[in-house]
C-alpha positions as CSV (number, residue, x, y, z in Angstrom):
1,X,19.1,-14.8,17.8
2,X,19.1,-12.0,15.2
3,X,17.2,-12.8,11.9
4,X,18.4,-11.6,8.4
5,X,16.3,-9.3,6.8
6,X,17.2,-10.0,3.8
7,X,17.6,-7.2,1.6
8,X,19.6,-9.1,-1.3
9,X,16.6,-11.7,-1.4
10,X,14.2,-8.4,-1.2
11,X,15.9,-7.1,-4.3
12,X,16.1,-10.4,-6.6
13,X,12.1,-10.7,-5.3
14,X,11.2,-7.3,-6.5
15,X,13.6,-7.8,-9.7
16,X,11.4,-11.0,-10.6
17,X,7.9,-9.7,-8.8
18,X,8.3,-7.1,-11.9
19,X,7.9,-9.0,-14.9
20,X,6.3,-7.6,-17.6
21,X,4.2,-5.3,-15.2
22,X,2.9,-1.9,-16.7
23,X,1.4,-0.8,-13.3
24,X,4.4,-1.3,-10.7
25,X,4.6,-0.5,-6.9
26,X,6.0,-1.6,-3.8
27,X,7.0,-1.3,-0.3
28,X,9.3,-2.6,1.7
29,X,9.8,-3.0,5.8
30,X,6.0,-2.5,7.0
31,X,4.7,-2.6,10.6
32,X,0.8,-3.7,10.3
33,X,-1.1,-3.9,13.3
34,X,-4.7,-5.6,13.4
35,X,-6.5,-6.3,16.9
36,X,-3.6,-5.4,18.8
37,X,-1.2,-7.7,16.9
38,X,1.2,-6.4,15.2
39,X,3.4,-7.9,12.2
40,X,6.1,-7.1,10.1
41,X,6.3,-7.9,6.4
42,X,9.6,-7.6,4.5
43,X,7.9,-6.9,1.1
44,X,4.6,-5.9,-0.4
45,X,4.5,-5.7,-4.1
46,X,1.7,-4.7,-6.6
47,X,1.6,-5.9,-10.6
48,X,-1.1,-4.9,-12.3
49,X,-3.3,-4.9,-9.3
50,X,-2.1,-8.4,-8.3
51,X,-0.7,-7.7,-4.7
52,X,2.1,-10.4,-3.6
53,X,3.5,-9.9,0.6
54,X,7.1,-11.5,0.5
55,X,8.9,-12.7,3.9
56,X,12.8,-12.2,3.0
57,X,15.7,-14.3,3.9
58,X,19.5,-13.8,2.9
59,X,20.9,-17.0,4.1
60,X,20.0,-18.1,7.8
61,X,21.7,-20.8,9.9
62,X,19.4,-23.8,11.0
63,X,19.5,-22.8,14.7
64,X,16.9,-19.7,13.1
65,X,14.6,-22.5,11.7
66,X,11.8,-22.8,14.0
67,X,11.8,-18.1,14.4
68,X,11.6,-18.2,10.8
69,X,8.8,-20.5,11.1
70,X,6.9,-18.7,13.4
71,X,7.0,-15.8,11.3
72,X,5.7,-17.0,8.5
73,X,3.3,-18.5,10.5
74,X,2.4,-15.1,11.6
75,X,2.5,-13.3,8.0
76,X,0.7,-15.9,5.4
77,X,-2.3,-14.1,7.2
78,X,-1.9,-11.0,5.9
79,X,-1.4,-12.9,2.3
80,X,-4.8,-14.4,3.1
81,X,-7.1,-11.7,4.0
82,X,-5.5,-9.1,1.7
83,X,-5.9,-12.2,-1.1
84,X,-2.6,-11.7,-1.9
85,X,0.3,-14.4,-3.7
86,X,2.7,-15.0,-0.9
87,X,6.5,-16.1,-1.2
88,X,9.1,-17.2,1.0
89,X,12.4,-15.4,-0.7
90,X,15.9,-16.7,0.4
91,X,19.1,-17.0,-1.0
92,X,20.4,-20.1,1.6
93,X,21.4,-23.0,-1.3
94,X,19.9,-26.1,-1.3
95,X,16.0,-27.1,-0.4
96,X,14.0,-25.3,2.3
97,X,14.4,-26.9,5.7
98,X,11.3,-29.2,6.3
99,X,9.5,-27.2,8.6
100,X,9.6,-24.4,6.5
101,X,8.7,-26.1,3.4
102,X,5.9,-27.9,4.7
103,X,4.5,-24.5,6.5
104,X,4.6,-23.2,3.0
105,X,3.1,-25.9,1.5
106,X,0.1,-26.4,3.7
107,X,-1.0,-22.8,3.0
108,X,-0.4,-23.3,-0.6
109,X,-3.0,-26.3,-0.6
110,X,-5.5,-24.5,1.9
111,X,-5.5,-21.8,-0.8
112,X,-6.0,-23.6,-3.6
113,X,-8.7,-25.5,-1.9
């Protein structure tokens, strides 16, 4: 199963990440390693001193669902403990599969609780 990096969805996130900033930075494709654990995140932007980690998805077939998952799973983390926004960034049409959308949800509402 190969995953889409995304670099189209990368792009449009970094095109709408920049706003109005006046203080503007980012990186993209970074291997992080904590306790032996290493992640990749697709996009780590910085506004104005407001960091925001992006997982980036072009369009990706339903059989990539539950990988896709799991990744997130494994980057909203990273969002947490750097306090960090966090986005999923995709350009498949339509809604987010369930499991995604309810992955993204549930850390939405533990943050804001």
């Amino acid at each position: 199963l190969a995953l889409n990096n995304g670099a189209l969805s990368a792009l449009m996130a970094l095109l709408a990440l920049a706003g109005d900033c006046e203080d503007y930075s980012w990186e993209a494709g970074l291997r992080l390693t904590k306790d032996g654990q290493t992640s990749e995140v697709d996009l780590v932007v910085n506004c104005d001193g407001q960091l925001t980690i992006a997982e980036c998805k072009d369009h990706f077939e339903d059989d990539a669902i539950e990988a896709i998952t799991a990744q997130l799973a494994q980057t909203m983390p990273i969002a947490e403990a750097t306090k960090a926004q966090f986005i999923f960034a995709t350009l498949r049409p339509g809604e987010l599969p369930g499991p995604i959308a309810a992955l993204l949800d549930a850390f939405d509402t533990q943050r804001s609780s």
